[in-house]
Structures are given as structure tokens and as C-alpha cells.
ZAMILO-796258 format. One record per residue (C-alpha): y negated, z negated, x negated. Coordinates in pm, 1 decimal. Example, Ala and Ser with C-alpha at 12.3 -4.5 7.8 and 13.67 -1.06 7.14 Angstrom:
<rs>
+----------+----------+----------+
!       yy !       zz !       xx !
+----------+----------+----------+
!    450.0 !   -780.0 !  -1230.0 !
!    106.0 !   -714.0 !  -1367.0 !
+----------+----------+----------+
</rs>
This chain:
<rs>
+----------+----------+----------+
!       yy !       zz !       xx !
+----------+----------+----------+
!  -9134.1 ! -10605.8 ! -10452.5 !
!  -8773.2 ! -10516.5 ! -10586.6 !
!  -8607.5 ! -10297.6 ! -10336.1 !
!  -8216.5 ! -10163.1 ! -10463.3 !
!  -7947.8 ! -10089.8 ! -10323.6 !
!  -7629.0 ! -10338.7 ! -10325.7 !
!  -7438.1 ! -10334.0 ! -10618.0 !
!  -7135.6 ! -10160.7 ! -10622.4 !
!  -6844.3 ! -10380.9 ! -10452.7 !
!  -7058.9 ! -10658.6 ! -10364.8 !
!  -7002.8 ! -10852.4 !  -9984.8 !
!  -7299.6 ! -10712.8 !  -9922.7 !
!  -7168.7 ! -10329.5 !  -9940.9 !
!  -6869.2 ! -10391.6 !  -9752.4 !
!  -6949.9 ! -10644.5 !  -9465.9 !
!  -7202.9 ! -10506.3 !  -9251.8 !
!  -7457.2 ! -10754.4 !  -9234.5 !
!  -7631.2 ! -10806.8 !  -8785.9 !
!  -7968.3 ! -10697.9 !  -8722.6 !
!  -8050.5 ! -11004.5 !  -8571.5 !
!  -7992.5 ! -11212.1 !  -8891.4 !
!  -8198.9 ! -10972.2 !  -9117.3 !
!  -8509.6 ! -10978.7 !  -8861.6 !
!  -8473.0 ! -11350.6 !  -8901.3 !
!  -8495.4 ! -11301.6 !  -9282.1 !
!  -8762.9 ! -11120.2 !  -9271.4 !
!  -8906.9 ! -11336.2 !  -9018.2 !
!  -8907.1 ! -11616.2 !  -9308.4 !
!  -9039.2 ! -11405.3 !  -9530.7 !
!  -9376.7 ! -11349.3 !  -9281.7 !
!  -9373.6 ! -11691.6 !  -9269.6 !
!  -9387.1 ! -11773.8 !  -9595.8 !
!  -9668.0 ! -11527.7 !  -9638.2 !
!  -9870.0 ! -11691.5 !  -9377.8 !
!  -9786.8 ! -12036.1 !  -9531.1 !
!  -9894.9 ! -11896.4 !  -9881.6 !
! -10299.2 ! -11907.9 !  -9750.8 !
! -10300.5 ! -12324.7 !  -9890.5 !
! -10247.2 ! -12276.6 ! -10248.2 !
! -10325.4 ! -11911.5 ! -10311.5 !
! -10733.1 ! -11874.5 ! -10424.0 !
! -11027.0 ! -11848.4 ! -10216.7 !
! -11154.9 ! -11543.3 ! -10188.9 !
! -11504.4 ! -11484.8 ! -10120.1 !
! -11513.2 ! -11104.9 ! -10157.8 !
! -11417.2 ! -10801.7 !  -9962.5 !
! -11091.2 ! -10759.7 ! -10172.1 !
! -10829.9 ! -10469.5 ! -10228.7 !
! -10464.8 ! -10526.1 ! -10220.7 !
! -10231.1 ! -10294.1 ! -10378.5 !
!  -9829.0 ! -10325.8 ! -10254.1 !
!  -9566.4 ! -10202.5 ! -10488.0 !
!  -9237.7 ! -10138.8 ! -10456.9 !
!  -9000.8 ! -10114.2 ! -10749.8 !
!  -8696.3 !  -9921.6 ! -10671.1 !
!  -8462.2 !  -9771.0 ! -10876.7 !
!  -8432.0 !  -9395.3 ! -10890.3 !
!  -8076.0 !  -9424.6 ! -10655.1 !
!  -8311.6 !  -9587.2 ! -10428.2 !
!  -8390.6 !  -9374.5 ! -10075.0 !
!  -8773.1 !  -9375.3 ! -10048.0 !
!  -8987.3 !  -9257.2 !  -9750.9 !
!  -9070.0 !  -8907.6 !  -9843.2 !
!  -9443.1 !  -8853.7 !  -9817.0 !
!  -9490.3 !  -9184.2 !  -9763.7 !
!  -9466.0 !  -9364.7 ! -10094.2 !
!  -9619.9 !  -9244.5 ! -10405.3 !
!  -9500.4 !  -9286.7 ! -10785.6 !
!  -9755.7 !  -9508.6 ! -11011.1 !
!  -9743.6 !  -9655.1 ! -11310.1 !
!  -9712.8 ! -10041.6 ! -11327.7 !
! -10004.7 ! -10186.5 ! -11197.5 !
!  -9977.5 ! -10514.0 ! -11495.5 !
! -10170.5 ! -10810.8 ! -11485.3 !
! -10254.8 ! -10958.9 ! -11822.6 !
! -10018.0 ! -11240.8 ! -11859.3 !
! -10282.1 ! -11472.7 ! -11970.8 !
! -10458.0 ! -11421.6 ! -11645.0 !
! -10185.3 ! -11399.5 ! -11361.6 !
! -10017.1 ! -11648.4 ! -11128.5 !
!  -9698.3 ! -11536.3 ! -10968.5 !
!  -9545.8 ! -11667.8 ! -10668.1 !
!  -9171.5 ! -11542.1 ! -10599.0 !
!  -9105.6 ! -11532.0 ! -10265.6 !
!  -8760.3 ! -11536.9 ! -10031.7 !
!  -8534.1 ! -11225.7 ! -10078.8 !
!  -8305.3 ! -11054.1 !  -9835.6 !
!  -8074.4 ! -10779.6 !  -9811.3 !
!  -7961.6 ! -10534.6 !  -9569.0 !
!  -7668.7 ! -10320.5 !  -9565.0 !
!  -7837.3 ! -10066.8 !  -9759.6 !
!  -8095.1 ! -10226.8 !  -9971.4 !
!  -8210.9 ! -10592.3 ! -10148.4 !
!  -8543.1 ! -10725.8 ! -10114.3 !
!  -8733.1 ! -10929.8 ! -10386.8 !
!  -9099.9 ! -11026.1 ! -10312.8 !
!  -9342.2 ! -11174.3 ! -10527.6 !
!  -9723.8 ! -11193.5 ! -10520.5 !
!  -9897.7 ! -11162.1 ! -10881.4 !
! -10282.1 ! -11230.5 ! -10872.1 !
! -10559.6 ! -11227.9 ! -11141.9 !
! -10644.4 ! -11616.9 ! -11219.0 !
! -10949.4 ! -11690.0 ! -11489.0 !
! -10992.0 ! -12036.7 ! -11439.1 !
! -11373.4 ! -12145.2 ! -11493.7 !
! -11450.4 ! -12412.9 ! -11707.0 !
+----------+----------+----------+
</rs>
């Protein structure tokens, strides 16, 4: 997940965007995450999921509440990615993707 702020002297920083049409953005974007369970893998296993959030360093982060990390890189050889909807607010953009491990079986 890419989360920025608007560029400088974009629409987006100088028309205040409504709170009802960014909940229906990210109402979409739940959606589309529900939706995502008929081509996205099986998986059999209890399973860990890790959510990151790439921001950059202008970016106003939850203090205490998120954590730096490195990259968390799937091989390229091995990884599906699925970009998802994007949205912005007044203060930041969204980007979404999920990236997950594929090693097809022969």
C-alpha cells in the first residue's frame, strides 16, 4: 500500500474532497477485497498476513502505531500481484496491491 500525500498544486490539494465520497471509495475498495476470494489461491493453512504501508518520509504516520521495516520482497519468479482501486483524501493517496508467493506445481 502507497500512502503520500497530494502532490504539490494538484485538484486534489486545493478542492477539499466530502467524506461521504471517500467512505464510498473505500467502500469499493472492501469490496474488491471481498470479491478478490475467486481467483486468489486456496489456502489450506493457518496463514500470516503482513500489511505494509509505503509512505514517504513527508508522510504523517500514527506514532506508536506503525513500525519501520525493511521491504518485505517476494522473489519475482514466485509472486502474483493484484493492484487494486486507489483513492485519495485531502491529505493523503491510497495505492493497494496484494503480492502473494505462487510456486505453481507441476
Amino acid at each position: 500500500m502507497l500512502v503520500d500525500p497530494p502532490p504539490e498544486g494538484s485538484a486534489e490539494s486545493r478542492a477539499p474532497k466530502p467524506e461521504t465520497e471517500i467512505q464510498s471509495e473505500i467502500r469499493a475498495i472492501l469490496k474488491q477485497i471481498i470479491s478478490m476470494v475467486t481467483y486468489l489461491p486456496v489456502i489450506q493453512e493457518p496463514t500470516v498476513f503482513n500489511i505494509l504501508a509505503y509512505t514517504s518520509d513527508s508522510a504523517d504516520v500514527p506514532a506508536g502505531e506503525w513500525v519501520d521495516t525493511d521491504p518485505l520482497a517476494i522473489e519475482a519468479s514466485k509472486s502474483q500481484q493484484v493492484k487494486m482501486r486507489s483513492f485519495s483524501t485531502d491529505i493523503h493517496r491510497i495505492e493497494a496491491m496484494v503480492a502473494y508467493r505462487y510456486d505453481e506445481e507441476n
